[in-house]
C-alpha positions as CSV (number, residue, x, y, z in Angstrom):
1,X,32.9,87.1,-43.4
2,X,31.6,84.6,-46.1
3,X,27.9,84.7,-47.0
4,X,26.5,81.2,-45.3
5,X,24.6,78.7,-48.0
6,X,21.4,77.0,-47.3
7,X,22.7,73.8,-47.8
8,X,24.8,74.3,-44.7
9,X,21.5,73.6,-42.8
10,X,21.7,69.7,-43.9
11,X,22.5,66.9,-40.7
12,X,25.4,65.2,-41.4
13,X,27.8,63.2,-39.4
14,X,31.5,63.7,-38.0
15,X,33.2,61.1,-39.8
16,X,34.9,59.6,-37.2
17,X,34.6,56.2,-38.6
18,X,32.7,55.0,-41.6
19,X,30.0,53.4,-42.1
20,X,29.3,55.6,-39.3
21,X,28.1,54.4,-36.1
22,X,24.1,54.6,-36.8
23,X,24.7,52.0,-39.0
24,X,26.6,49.5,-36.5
25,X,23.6,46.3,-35.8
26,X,23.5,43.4,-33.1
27,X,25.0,40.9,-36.0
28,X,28.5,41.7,-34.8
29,X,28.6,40.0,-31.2
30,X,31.2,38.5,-28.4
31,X,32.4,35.6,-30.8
32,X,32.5,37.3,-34.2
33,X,34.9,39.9,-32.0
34,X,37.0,36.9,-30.9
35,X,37.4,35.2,-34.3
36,X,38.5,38.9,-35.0
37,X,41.1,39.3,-32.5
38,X,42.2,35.8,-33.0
39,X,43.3,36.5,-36.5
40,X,44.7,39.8,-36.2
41,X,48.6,40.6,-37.8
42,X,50.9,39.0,-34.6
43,X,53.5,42.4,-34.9
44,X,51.1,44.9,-35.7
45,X,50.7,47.9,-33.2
46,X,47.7,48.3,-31.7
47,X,46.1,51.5,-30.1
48,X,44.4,51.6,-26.9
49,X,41.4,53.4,-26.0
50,X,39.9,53.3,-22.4
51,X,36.7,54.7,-21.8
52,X,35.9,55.9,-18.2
53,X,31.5,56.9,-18.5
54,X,31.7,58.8,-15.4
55,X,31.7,62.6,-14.2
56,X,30.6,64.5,-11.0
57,X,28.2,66.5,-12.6
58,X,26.3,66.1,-15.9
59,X,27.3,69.1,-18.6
60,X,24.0,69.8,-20.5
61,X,26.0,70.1,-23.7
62,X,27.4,66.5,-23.6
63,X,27.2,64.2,-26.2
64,X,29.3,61.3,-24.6
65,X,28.4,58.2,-23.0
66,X,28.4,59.2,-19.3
67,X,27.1,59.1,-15.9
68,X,26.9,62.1,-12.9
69,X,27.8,59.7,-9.3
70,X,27.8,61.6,-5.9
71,X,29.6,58.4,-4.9
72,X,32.8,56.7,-5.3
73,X,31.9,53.2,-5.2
74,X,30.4,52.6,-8.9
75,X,33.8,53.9,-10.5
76,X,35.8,51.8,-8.3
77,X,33.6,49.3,-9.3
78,X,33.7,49.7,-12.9
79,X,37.8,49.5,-12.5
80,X,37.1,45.9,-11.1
81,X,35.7,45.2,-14.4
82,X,38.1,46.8,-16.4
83,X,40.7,44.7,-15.8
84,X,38.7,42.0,-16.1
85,X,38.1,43.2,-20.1
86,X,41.8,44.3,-20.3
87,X,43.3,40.6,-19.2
88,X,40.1,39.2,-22.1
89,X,41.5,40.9,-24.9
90,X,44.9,40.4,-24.1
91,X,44.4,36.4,-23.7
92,X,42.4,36.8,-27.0
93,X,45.9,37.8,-28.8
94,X,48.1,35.1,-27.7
95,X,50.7,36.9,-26.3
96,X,51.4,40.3,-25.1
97,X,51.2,42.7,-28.3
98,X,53.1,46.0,-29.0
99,X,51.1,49.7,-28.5
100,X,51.8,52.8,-29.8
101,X,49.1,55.0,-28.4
102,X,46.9,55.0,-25.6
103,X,44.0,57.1,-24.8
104,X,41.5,57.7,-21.9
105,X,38.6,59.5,-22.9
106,X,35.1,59.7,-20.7
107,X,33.0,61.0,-19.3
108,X,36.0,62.4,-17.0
109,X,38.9,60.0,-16.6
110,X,40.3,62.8,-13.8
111,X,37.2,61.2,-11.8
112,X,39.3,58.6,-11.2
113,X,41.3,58.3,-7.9
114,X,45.3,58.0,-8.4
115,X,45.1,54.0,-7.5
116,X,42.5,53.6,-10.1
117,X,44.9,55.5,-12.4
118,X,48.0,53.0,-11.0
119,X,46.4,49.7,-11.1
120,X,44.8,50.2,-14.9
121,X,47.9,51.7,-16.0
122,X,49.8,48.4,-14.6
123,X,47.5,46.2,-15.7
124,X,48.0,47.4,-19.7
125,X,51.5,47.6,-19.1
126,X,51.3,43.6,-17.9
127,X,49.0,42.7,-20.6
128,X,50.5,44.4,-23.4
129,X,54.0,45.7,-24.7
130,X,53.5,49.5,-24.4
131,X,56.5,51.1,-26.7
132,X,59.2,53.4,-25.2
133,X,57.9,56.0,-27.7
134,X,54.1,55.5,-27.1
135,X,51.8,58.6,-26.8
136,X,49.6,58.5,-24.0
137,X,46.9,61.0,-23.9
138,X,44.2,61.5,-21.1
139,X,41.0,64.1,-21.3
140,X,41.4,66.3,-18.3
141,X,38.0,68.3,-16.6
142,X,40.1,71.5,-14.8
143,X,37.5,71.7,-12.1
144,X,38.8,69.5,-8.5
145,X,42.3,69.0,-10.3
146,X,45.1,68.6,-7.9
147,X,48.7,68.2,-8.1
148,X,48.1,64.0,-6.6
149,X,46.6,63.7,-10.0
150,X,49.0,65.7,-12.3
151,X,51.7,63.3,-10.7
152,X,49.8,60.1,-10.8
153,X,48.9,60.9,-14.8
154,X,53.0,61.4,-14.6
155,X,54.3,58.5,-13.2
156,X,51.7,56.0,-15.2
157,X,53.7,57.6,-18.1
158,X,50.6,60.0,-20.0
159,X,51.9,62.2,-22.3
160,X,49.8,64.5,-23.7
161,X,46.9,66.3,-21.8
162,X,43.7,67.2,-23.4
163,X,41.9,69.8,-21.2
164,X,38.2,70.8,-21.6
165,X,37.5,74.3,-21.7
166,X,34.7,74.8,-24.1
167,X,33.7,78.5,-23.2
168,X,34.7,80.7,-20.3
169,X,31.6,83.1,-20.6
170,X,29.6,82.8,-17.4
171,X,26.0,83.3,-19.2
172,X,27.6,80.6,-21.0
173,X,28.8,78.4,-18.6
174,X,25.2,79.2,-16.7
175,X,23.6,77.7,-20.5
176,X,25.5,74.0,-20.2
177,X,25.8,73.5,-16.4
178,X,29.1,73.9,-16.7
179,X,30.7,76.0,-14.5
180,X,34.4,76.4,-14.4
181,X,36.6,79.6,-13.8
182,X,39.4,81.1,-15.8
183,X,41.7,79.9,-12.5
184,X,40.9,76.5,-12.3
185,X,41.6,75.9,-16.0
186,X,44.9,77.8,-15.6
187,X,45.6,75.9,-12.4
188,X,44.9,72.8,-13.8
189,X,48.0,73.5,-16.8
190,X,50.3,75.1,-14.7
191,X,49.9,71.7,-12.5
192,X,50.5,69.3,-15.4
193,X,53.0,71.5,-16.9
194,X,54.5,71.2,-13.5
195,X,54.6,67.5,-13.8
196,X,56.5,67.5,-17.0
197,X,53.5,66.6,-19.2
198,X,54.2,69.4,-21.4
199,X,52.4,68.7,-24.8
200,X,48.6,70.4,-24.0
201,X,45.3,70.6,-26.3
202,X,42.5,72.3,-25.1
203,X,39.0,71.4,-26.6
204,X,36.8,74.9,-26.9
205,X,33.1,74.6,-28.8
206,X,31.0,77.2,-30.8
207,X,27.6,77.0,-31.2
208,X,26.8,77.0,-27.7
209,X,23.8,79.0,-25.9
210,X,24.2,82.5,-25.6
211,X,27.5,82.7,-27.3
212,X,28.4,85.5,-29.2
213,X,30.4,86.7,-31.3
214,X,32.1,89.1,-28.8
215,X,31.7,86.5,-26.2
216,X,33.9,83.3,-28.1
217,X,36.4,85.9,-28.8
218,X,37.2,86.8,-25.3
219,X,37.5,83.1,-25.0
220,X,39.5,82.9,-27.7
221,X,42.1,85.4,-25.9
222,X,42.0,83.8,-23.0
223,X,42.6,80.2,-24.6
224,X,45.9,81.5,-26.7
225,X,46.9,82.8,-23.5
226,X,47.0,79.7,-22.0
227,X,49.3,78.3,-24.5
228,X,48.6,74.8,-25.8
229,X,50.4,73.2,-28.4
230,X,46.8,72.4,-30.1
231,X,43.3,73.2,-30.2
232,X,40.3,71.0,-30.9
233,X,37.2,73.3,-31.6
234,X,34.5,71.7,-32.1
235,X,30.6,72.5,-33.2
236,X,28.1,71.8,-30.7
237,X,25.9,69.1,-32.0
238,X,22.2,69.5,-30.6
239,X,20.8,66.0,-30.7
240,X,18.1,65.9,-27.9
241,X,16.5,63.3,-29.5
242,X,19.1,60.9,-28.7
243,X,20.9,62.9,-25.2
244,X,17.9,63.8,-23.5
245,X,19.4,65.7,-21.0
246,X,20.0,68.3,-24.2
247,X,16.5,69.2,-23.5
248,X,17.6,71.6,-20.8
249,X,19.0,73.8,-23.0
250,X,16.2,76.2,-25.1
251,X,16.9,75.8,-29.0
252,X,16.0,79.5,-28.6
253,X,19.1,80.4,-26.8
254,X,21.3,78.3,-29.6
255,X,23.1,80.1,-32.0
256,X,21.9,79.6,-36.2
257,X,23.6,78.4,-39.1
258,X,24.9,81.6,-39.7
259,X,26.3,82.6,-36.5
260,X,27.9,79.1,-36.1
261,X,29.7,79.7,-39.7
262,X,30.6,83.2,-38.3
263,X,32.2,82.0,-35.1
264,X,34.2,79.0,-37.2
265,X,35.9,81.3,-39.1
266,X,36.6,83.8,-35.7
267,X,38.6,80.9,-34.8
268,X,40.0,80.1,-37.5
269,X,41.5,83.9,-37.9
270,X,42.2,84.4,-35.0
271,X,44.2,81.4,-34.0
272,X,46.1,81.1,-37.2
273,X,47.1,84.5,-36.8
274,X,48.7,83.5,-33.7
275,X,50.8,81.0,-35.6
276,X,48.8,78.2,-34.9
277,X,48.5,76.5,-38.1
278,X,44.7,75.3,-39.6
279,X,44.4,71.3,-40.0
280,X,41.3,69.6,-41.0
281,X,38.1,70.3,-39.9
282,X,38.4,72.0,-36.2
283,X,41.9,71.3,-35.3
284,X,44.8,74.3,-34.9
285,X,48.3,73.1,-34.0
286,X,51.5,74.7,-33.3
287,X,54.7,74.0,-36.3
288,X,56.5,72.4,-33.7
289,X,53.4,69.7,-32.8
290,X,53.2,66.5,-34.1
291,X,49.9,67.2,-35.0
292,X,51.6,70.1,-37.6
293,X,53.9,67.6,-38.6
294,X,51.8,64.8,-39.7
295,X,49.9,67.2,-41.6
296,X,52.1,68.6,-43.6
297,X,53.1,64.9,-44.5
298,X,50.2,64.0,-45.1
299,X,50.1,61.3,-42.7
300,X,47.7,62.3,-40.1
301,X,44.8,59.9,-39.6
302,X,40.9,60.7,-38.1
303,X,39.7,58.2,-35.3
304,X,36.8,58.4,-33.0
305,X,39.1,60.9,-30.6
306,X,39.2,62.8,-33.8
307,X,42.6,64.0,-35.7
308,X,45.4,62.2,-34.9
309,X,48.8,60.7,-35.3
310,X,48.3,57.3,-34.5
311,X,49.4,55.2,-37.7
312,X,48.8,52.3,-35.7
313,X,46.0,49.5,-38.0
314,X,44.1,48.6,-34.7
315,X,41.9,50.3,-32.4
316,X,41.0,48.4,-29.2
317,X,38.1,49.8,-27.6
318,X,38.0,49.2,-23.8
319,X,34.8,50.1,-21.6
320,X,31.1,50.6,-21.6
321,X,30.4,51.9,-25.3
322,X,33.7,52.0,-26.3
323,X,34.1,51.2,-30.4
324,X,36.8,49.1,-31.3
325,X,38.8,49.6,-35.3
326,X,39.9,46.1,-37.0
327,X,40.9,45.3,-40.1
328,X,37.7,43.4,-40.3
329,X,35.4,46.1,-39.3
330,X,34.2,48.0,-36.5
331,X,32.6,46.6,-32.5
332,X,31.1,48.5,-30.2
333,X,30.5,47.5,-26.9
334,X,27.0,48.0,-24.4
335,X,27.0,51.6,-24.0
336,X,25.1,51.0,-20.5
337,X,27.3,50.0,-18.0
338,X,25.3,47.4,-16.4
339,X,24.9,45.6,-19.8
340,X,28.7,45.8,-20.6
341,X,29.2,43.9,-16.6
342,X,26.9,41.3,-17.3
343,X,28.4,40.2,-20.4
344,X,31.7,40.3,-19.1
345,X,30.4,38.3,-15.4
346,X,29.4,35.7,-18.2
347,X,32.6,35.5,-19.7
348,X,31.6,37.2,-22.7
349,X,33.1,40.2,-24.7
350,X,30.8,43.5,-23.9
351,X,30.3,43.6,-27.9
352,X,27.0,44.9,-28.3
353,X,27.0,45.8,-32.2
354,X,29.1,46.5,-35.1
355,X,29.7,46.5,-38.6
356,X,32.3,44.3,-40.9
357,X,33.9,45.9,-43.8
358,X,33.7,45.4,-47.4
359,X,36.0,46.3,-50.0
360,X,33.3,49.7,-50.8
361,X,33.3,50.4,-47.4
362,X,37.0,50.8,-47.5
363,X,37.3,52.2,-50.5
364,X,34.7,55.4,-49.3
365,X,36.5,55.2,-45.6
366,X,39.4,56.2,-47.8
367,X,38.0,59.2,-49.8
368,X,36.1,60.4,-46.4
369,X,39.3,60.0,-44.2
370,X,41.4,62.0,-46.7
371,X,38.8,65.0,-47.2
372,X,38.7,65.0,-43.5
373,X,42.7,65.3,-43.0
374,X,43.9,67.0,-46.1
375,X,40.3,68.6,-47.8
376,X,41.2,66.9,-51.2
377,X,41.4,63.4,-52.8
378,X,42.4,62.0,-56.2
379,X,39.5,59.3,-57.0
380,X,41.6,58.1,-59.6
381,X,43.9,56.9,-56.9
382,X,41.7,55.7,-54.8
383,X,39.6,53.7,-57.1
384,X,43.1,52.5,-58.6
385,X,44.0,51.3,-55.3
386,X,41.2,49.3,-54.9
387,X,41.3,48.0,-58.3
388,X,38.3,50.3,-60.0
389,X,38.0,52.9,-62.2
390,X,36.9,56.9,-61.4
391,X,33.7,55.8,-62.7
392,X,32.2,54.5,-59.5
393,X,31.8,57.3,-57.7
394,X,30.2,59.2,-60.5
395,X,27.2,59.2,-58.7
396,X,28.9,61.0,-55.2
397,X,29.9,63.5,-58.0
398,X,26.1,64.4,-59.3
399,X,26.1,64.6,-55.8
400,X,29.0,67.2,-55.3
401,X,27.4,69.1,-57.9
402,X,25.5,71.6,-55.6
403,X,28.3,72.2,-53.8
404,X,30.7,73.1,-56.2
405,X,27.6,75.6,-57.9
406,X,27.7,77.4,-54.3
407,X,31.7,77.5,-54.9
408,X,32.4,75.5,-51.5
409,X,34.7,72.7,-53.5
410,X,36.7,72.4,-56.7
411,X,36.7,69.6,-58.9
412,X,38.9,69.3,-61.7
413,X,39.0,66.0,-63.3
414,X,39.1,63.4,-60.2
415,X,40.5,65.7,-58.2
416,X,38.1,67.2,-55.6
417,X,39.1,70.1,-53.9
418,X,37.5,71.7,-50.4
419,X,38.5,75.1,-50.5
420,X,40.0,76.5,-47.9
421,X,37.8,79.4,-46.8
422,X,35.2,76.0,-46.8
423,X,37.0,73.8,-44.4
424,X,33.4,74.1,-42.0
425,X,31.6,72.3,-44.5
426,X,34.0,69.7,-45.0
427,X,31.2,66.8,-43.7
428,X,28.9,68.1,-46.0
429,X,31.2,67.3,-48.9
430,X,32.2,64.0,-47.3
431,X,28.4,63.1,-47.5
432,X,28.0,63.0,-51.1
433,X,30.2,59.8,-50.8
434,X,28.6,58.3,-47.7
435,X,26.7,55.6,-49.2
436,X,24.6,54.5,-46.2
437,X,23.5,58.2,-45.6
438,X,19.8,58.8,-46.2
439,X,18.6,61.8,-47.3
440,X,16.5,63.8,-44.8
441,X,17.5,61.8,-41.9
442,X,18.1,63.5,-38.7
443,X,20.3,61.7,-36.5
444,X,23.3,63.9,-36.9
445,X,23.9,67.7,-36.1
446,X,24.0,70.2,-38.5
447,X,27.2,70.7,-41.3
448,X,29.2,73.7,-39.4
């Protein structure tokens, strides 16, 4: 294994959007989102994501926007409003438009009972033009899954299953209060393979408490075992200072820098020597995947649900805390559910903040997104496409200029180059072109 660097230490963020969401402020509101929707392109696609911030139990390692209920009633609830939003946005675009991808995320969307499942499905599918070809993708939590679900996922017409796994160590599981056996998981596939929703990613995540080396591995067999057509493995990100119920797990117990980079590149080997092939930061895919494929076109994409196919120019964000994509920029609506209600009892959009684009922002989006995906960019494209020269992102280069000294990237004249034994500190490269990054800040997790 690699010798770790001490600049792999630095907090950085994911990239899932840029300007990332720290930077997002209250100027972007309810009507600035619907002067936006009203002027979006009539026949371009739009992508659909649903955001369900609700789980039975609280997992101490969770970084979404979510709520533990004992109860029923609240989620129901929450559906009521749902709609409501759904049949806002809709009358917001004149007309119903066409979608290419749809995606529930949470929380758990699995929480949900199979009405719930049937009456949002039908209202999207009355409010917008949902394409034959359309990928629908729901996260799936194993634990209480039950063949009444796998078929109600069928029938609304999902398409792709993303299953949480993370780790299937008990002194693990103990660590994150989540606990979740080897059956269950393998139940909940066999179910949904069952139903004919054959195309499966399960997310797994290093850096957890107590993990080892030894440990992730045996998860790691036991994963590839399972079979999915991808794997999302992701970092932990510690960030108690903004998910306070991260508290509850001892910084002791977390695994350093070096360990992290260590269990990375265990994945990395060992799922790529099972065929799987390596694509961007923390994603693995099978030849035959669409995932694969995109890749080795070069037209796969990075949203807030991380790598994907969706080509589609607008992201609309339904739910508490959900972040839309426009052309015009980026809105996020009230991550706290009562918030998000109230807006929408006033007739309101849930916008809570935001950020509008300029022609810079785009121009970095485009550098960052491409690292991300492909770990390289041409500047001299990029700046060419938005009618500059290399010469304005000489300073990201004085930047870069650590990095390439500890041999993590290659530049050779506006080419810049992550190498691939580097693909864990692909962020960190991405930073030196993040222009609203401040140095020393703390608000994201650490590079690998």
């Amino acid at each position: 294994m690699q010798q770790t660097s001490p600049l792999l230490s630095a907090n950085v963020p994911r990239y899932t959007s840029y300007p990332t969401a720290p930077h997002f402020h209250a100027g972007i509101n309810s009507a600035r989102y619907r002067d936006w929707l009203g002027t979006l392109p009539e026949n371009a696609p739009l992508s659909l994501y649903l955001h369900i911030p609700f789980c039975d139990t609280l997992c101490w390692f969770c970084g979404c926007n979510t709520t533990a209920v004992n109860t029923y009633s609240p989620v129901r609830s929450y559906c009521d409003m749902l709609l409501k939003e759904i049949g806002m946005v809709s009358a917001a675009l004149n007309g119903r438009r066409p979608v290419s991808h749809i995606h529930w995320g949470g929380g758990s969307p699995t929480l949900l009972s199979t009405a719930d499942i049937a009456r949002l499905n039908d209202a999207l599918r009355e409010n917008f033009d949902v394409l034959p070809d359309a990928e629908f993708a729901v996260e799936i939590d194993p634990r209480g899954f039950n063949h009444a679900m796998a078929q109600a996922l069928k029938a609304a017409g999902v398409t792709r299953a993303s299953i949480g796994l993370q780790d299937c160590d008990p002194a693990v599981q103990h660590a994150i209060n989540r606990i979740q056996s080897d059956e269950e998981t393998a139940h909940a596939i066999e179910l949904l393979r069952e139903a004919g929703i054959s195309s499966l990613n399960l997310d797994l995540i290093y850096g957890l408490p107590r993990q080892t080396l030894a440990s992730w591995e045996r998860t790691l067999d036991f994963a590839l075992w399972l079979n999915p057509d991808r794997f999302a493995v992701f970092g932990y990100a510690h960030v108690p200072q903004f998910k306070k119920h991260q508290a509850l797990i001892p910084v002791e117990l977390l695994p350093g820098v070096d360990l992290r980079l260590q269990q990375a590149e265990l994945a990395r080997e060992i799922l790529c020597a099972h065929g799987y092939a390596a694509i961007g930061l923390d994603h693995f895919a099978k030849s035959h995947d669409s995932l694969a494929r995109a890749a080795a076109d070069g037209s796969i994409s990075r949203n807030f649900q991380g790598y994907t196919t969706d080509s589609a120019p607008i992201l609309i964000g339904l739910g508490a805390s959900a972040i839309g994509s426009l052309p015009q920029g980026y809105a996020q609506n009230h991550p706290q559910v009562p918030a998000w209600r109230g807006a929408l009892e006033a007739g309101n959009f849930p916008v809570a903040r935001g950020i509008a684009l300029t022609d810079n922002d785009r121009m970095h989006r485009h550098v960052i997104e491409r690292l991300m995906c492909d770990l390289e960019v041409d500047l001299a494209d990029v700046a060419a496409m938005f009618g500059r020269t290399p010469v304005i992102f000489a300073e990201s280069l004085r930047r870069l200029a650590p990095i390439e000294e500890e041999g993590m990237v290659a530049i050779k004249g506006a080419k810049v180059t992550v190498k691939p034994q580097w693909r864990s500190a692909v962020r960190l490269v991405c930073a030196a072109f993040d222009q609203y990054l401040d140095a020393g800040q703390v608000r994201h997790s650490v590079s690998v």
